[in-house]
TIKOL-792231 format. One line per field, with one value per residue (C-alpha): residue number from 1; x, y, z; residue in three letters. Coordinates in Angstrom, 2 decimals, decimal comma, padded with zeros to 5 digits. Layout:
<nodes>
i: c(NUM_...) .
x: c(X_...) .
y: c(Y_...) .
z: c(Z_...) .
aa: c(ALA_...) .
</nodes>
This chain:
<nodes>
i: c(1_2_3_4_5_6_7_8_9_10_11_12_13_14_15_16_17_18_19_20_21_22_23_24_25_26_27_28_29_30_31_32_33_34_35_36_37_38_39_40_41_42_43_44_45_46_47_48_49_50_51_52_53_54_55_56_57_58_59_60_61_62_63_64_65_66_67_68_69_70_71_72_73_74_75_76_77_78_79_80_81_82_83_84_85_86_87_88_89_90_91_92_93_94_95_96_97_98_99_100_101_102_103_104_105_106_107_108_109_110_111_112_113_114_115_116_117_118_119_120_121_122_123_124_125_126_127_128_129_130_131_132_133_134_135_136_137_138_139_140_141_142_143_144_145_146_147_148_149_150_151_152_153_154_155_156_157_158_159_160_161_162_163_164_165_166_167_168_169_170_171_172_173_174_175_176_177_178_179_180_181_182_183_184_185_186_187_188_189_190_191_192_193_194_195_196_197_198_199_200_201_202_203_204_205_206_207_208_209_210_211_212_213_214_215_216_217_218_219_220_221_222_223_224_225_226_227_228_229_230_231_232_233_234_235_236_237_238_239_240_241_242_243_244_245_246_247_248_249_250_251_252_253_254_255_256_257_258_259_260_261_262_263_264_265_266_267_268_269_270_271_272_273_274_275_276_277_278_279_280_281_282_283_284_285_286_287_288_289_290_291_292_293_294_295_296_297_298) .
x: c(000,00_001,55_002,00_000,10_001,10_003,80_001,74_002,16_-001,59_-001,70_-002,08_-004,08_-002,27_-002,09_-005,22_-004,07_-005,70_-007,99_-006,53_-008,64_-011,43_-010,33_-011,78_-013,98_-012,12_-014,35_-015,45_-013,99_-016,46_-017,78_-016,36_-018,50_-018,07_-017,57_-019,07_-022,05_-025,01_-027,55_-031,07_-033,23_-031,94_-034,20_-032,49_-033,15_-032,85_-029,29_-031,70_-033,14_-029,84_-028,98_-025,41_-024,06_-021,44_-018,03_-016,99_-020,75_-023,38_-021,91_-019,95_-022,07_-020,97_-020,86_-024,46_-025,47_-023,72_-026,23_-028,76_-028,12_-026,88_-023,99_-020,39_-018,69_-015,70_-018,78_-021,04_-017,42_-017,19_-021,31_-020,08_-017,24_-019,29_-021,99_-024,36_-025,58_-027,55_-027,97_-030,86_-030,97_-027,34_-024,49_-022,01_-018,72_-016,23_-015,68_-015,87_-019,03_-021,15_-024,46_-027,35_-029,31_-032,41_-032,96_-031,19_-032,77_-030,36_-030,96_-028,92_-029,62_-032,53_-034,16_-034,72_-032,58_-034,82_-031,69_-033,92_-033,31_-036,74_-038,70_-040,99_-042,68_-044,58_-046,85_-049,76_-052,01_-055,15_-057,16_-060,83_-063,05_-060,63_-061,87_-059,29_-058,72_-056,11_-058,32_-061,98_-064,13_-066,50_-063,25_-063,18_-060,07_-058,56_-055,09_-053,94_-053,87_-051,22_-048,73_-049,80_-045,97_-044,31_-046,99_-046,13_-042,08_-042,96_-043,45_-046,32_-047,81_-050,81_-052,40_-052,67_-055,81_-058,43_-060,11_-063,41_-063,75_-065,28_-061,74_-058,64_-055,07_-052,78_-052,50_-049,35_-047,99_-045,99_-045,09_-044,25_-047,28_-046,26_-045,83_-049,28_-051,07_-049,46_-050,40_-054,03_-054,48_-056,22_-053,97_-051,47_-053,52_-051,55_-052,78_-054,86_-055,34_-057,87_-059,10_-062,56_-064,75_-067,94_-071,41_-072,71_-071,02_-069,85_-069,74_-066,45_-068,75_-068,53_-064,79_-065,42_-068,11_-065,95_-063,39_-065,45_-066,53_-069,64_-071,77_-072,31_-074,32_-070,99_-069,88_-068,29_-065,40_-063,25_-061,33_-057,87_-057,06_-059,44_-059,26_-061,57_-059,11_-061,61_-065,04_-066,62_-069,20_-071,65_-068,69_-066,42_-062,94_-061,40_-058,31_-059,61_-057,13_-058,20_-056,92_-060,09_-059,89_-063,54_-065,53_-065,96_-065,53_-064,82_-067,84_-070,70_-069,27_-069,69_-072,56_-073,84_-073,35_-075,40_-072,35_-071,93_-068,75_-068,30_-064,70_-062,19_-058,48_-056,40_-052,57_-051,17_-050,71_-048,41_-045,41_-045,89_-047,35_-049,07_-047,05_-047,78_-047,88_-049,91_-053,04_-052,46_-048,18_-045,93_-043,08_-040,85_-040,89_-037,29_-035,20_-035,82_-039,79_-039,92_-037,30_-039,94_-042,76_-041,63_-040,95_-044,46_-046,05_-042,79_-040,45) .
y: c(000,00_003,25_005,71_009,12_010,62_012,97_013,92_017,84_018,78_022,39_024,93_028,63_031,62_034,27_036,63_040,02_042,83_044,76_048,00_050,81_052,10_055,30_057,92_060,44_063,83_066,76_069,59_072,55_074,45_077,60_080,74_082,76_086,84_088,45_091,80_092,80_091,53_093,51_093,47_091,43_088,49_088,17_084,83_084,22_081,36_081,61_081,99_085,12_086,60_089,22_089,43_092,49_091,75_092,67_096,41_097,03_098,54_101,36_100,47_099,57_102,72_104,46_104,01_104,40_107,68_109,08_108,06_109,96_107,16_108,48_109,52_107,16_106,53_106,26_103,97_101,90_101,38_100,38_097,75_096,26_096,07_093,55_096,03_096,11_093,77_093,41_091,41_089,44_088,49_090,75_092,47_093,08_093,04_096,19_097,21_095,25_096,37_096,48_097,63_100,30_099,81_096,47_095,42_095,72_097,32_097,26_099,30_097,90_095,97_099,07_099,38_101,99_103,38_103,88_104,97_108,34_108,66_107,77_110,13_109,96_113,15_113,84_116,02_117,32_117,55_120,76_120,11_120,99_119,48_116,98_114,07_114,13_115,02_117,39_118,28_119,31_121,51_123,64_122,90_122,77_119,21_117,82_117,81_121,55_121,23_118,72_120,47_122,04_118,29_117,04_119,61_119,09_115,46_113,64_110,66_110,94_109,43_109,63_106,43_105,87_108,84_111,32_112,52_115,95_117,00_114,65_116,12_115,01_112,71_111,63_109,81_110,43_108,30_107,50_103,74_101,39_098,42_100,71_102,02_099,04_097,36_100,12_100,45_096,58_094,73_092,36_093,98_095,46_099,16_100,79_104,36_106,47_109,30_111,97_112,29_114,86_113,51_115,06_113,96_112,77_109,05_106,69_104,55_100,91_102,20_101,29_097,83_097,60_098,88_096,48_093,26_094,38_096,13_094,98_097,66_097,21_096,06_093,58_093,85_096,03_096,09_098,60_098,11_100,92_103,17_106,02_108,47_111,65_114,73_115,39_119,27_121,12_117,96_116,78_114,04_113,86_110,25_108,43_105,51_103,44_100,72_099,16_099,23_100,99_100,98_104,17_106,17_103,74_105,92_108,59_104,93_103,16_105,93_106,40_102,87_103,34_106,61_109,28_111,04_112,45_116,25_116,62_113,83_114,52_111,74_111,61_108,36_105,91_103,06_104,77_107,89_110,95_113,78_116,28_119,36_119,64_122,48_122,05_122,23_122,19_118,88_117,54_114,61_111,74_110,79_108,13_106,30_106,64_105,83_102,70_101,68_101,93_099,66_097,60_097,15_096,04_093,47_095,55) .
z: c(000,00_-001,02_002,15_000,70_003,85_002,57_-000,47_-000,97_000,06_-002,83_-000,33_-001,16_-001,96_000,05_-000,65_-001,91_-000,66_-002,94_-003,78_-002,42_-004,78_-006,57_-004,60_-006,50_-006,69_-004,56_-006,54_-004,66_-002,54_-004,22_-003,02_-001,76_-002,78_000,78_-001,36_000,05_-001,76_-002,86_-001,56_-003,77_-006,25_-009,30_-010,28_-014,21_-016,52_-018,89_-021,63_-020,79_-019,66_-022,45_-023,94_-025,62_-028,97_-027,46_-028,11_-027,93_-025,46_-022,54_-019,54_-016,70_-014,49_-017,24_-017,44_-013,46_-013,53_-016,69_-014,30_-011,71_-009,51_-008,57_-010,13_-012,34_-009,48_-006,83_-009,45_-009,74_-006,15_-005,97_-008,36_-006,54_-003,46_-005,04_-005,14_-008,21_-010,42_-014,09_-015,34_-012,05_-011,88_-009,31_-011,08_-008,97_-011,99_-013,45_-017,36_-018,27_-020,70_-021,27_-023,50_-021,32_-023,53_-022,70_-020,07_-016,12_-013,28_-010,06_-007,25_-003,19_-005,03_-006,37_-010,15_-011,99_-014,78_-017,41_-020,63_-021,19_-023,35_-020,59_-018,52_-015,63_-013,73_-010,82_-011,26_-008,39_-010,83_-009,66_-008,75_-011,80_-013,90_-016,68_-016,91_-021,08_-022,82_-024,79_-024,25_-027,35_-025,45_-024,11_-020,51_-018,89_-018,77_-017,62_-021,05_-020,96_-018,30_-020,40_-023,47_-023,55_-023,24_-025,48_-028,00_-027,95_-028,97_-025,86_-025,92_-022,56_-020,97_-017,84_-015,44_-014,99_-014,12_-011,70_-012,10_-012,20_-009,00_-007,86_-007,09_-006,16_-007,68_-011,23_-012,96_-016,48_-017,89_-021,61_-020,82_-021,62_-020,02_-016,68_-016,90_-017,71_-014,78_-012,56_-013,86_-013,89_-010,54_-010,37_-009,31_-006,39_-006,74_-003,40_-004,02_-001,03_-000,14_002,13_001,73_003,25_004,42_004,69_008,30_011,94_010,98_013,54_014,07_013,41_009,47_009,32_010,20_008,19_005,05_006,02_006,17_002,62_001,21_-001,66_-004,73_-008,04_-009,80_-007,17_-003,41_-002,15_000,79_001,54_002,45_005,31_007,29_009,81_011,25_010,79_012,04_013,13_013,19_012,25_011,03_008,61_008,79_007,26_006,66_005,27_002,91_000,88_-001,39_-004,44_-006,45_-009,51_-010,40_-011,57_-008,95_-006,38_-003,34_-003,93_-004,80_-001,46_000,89_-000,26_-000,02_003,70_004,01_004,39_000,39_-000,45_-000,40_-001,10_-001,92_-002,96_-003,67_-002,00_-002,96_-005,65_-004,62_-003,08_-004,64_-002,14_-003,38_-000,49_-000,52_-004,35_-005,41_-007,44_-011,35_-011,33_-012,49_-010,81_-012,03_-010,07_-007,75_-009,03_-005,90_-006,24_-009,81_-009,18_-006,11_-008,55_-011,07_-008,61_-007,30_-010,46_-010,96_-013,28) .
aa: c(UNK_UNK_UNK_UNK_UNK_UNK_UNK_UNK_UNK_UNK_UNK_UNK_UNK_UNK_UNK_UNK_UNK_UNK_UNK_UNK_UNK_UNK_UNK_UNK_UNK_UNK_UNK_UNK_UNK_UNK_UNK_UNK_UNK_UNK_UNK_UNK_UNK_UNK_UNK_UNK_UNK_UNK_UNK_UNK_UNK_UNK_UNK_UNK_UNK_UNK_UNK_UNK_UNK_UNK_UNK_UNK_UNK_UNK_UNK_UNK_UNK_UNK_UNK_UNK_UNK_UNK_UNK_UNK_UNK_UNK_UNK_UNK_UNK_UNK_UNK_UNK_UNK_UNK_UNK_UNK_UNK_UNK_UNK_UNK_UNK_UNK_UNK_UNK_UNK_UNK_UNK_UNK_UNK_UNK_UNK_UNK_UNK_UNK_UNK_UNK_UNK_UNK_UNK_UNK_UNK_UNK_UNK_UNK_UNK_UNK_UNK_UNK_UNK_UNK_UNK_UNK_UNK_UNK_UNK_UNK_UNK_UNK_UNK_UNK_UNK_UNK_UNK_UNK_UNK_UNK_UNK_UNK_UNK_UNK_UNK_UNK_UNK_UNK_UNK_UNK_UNK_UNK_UNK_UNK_UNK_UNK_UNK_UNK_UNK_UNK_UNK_UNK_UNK_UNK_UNK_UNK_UNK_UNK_UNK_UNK_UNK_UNK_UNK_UNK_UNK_UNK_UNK_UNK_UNK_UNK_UNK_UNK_UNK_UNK_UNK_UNK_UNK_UNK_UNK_UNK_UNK_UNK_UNK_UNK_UNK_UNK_UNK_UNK_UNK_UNK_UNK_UNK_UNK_UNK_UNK_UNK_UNK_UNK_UNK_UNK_UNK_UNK_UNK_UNK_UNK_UNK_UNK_UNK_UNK_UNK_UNK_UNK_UNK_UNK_UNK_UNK_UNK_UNK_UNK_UNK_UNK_UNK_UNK_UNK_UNK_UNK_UNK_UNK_UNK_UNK_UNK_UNK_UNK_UNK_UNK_UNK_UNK_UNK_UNK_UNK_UNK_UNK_UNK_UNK_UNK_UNK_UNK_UNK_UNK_UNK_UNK_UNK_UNK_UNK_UNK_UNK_UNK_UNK_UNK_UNK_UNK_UNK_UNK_UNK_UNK_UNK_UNK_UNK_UNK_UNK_UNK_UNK_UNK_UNK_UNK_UNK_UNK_UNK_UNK_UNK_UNK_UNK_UNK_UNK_UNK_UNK_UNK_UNK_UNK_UNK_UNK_UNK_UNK_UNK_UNK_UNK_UNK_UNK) .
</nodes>
C-alpha cells in the first residue's frame, strides 16, 4: 500500500488585498463673494440673460452715472461692493457692458430706470378738472397742463383717471407696459384718499368697510381706514383701497349713508401727493420711480 502521507496537500495563496477604490475627486467648494449683496436676487434662466457683442453697449458705471446714480468713481465702487444687479445676476467686476435699452439694473434691489426717453410726472389735478387730454366743449382738462411736453414730442398718458369734482394725484408716464401694470387689478396698486364727508360718521362704518360692502358692480373692501376729524356735522377720513372701479370711493360711501363732499387723492403706490400744489408737475425721484416699477414686478 503506497504511504500518501507525505503527499504535498496544494495549499491557497495568500489573498491580496484589494486595492482601495479610486476615490472620487471633490469639486472645490464655491467661493463665496464676501461683497455685500444687494437686496433682492431676481435669479433668471441663462436663456433670458442678455449678452451684448463685445466692443458694444456702454460700460455699466458708465451708465449708473447718466442716471443719476452716482459719479462714475462712486457707481465703480457700488459695483465692486456687489451692489448692483444686471438682469438678475451681481455684477462686482468692473468694465461690463451692457445695452441700457434692454437690459434691467438694479442698485440695493431698487430698479434703476436707465432709458433716457422715458418720462414719468406727478400732477395734483385741480378740482373741476376733466381728466382728457383734450376736451371738445373747451373745458379745462389735464392735457392743458402737459400740453408744452406734449407739444415738444413727448407721448404721454395719464394712469388711470379722476373725475372731475376729484382732485389730487394723477401719474404720467409714456411707458405702456408701466401704466397698464399700474391700472391693472392684479397687481392690487394701493390708491389712497381723504374724503370729506357730509354727516357725523360713527367709528362701526370702518369695520363695516373692512369686512366688505356689496355695490351694483360687485363687493369692495377697503384696504385701510381712519376716522381723521369730526366738526361742524362733517367728517374727514383716510380711505385706501386698491379698487380701480368708476368712482368707487364717492358709490361706497354712499352705499353706507355718508356722500362724499370733497375727496383729494394723496397716494398711488409709493408715490405721495405732499404738498404739491393744485395744477403744477413735478418729475418723479429716481428712488420713487425705481420703487414703482418695482411694485407692479419691473
Amino acid at each position: 500500500m503506497n504511504d500518501r502521507s507525505n503527499d504535498a496537500v496544494p495549499r491557497k495563496k495568500p489573498s491580496r488585498p484589494k486595492p482601495p477604490k479610486p476615490q472620487k475627486k471633490q469639486a472645490p467648494s464655491t467661493i463665496i463673494n464676501n461683497a455685500k449683496p444687494a437686496k433682492h436676487q431676481y435669479i433668471e434662466s441663462d436663456t433670458k440673460r442678455r449678452h451684448v457683442p463685445r466692443g458694444e453697449g456702454v460700460r455699466l458705471q458708465k451708465v449708473l452715472a447718466q442716471a443719476g446714480v452716482a459719479s462714475r468713481r462712486a457707481a465703480e465702487e457700488l459695483i465692486a461692493d456687489g451692489r448692483v444687479e444686471v438682469d438678475g445676476r451681481i455684477v462686482t467686476e468692473q468694465g461690463n457692458r451692457i445695452d441700457p435699452d434692454v437690459a434691467i439694473v438694479r442698485v440695493d434691489g431698487t430698479r434703476i430706470v436707465v432709458k433716457e426717453e422715458l418720462v414719468h410726472l406727478a400732477m395734483n389735478k385741480p378740482r373741476g378738472w376733466q381728466c382728457t387730454m383734450s376736451d371738445d366743449l373747451g373745458r379745462p382738462c389735464v392735457g392743458d397742463i402737459v400740453s408744452e411736453r406734449v407739444q415738444a414730442g413727448q407721448r404721454l398718458f395719464h394712469v388711470g383717471r379722476l373725475d372731475a369734482d376729484t382732485e389730487g394725484l394723477l401719474l404720467f408716464t409714456n411707458d405702456g407696459d408701466l401704466a397698464h401694470r399700474l391700472m391693472h387689478p392684479s397687481f392690487e396698486v394701493s390708491k389712497t384718499y381723504l374724503a370729506t364727508l357730509f354727516g357725523t360718521i360713527p367709528r362701526e362704518v370702518g369695520k363695516q368697510l373692512r369686512s366688505g360692502v356689496v355695490l351694483d358692480d360687485g363687493p369692495v373692501k377697503v384696504d385701510g381706514y381712519s376716522l381723521l376729524d369730526v366738526s361742524e356735522g362733517k367728517s374727514l377720513v383716510r380711505i385706501t383701497l386698491h379698487e380701480g372701479r368708476k368712482h368707487i370711493v364717492r358709490r361706497l360711501f354712499e352705499k353706507v349713508g355718508y356722500p362724499v363732499g370733497r375727496l383729494v387723492r394723496t397716494d398711488v403706490g409709493n408715490i405721495a401727493l405732499g404738498d404739491q400744489r393744485p395744477g403744477t408737475l413735478r418729475v418723479l425721484g429716481r428712488g420713487e420711480i425705481g420703487k414703482l416699477y418695482e411694485s407692479v414686478g419691473l
